[in-house]
C-alpha positions in Angstrom: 54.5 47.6 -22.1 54.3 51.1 -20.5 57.4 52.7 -19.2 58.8 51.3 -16.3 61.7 52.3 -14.4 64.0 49.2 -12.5 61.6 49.7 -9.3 58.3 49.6 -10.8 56.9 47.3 -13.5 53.3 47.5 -14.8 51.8 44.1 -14.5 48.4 43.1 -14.0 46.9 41.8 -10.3 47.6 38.1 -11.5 51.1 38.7 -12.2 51.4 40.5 -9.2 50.0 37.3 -6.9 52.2 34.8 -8.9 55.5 36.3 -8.9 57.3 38.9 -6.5 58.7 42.4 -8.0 62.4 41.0 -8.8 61.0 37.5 -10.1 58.8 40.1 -12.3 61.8 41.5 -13.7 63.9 38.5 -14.4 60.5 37.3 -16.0 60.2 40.3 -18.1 64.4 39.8 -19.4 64.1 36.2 -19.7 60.6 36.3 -21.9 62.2 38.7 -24.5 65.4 36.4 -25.1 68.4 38.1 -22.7 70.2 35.4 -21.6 71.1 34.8 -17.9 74.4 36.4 -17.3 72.9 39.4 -19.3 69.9 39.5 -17.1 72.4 39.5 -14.0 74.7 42.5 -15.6 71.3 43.9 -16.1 69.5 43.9 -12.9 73.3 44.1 -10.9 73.0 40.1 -9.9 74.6 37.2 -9.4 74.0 34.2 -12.4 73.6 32.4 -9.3 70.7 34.9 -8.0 69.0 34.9 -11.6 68.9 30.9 -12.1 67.2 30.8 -8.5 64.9 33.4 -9.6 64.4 31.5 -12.9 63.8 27.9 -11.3 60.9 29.9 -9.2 59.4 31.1 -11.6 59.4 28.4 -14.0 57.5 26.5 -10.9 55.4 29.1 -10.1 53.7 29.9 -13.9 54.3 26.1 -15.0 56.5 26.9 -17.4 58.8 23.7 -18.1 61.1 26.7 -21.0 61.7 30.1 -22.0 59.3 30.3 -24.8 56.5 28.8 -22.2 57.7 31.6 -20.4 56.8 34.0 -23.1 54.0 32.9 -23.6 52.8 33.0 -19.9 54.1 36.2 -20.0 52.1 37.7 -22.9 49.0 36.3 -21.8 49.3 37.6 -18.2 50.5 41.1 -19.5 53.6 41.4 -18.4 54.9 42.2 -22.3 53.3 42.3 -25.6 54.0 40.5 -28.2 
């Protein structure tokens, strides 16, 4: 993945469409293994705020897990693998 800073991430168009910028970041920790209450001290969030986020965008990319996740998130360029 190219640098990004916390305001911009470098997704494709799909990605973009699917999920909205923060879900894109909570994505992006989840996918690589941080652990909810790391992605909240991370991004300045409630646990609360990032298992809302997580429930969304589990619906929204069909992803019943984390390593489903991954894998959505690999094949939609959001990281590499």
């Amino acid at each position: 993945m190219a640098t990004s800073t916390r305001n911009e991430i470098k997704t494709n168009r799909v990605t973009n469409r699917v999920l909205t910028p923060h879900q894109q970041w909570v994505a992006l920790y989840l996918a690589t293994g941080m652990t909810c209450r790391e992605v909240a001290t991370a991004l300045s969030i409630s646990v609360n705020t990032v298992n809302t986020h997580r429930r969304m965008i589990y619906t929204k990319t069909g992803s019943r897990n984390r390593v489903d996740l991954h894998v959505w998130a690999v094949q939609h360029g959001l990281i590499t693998n």
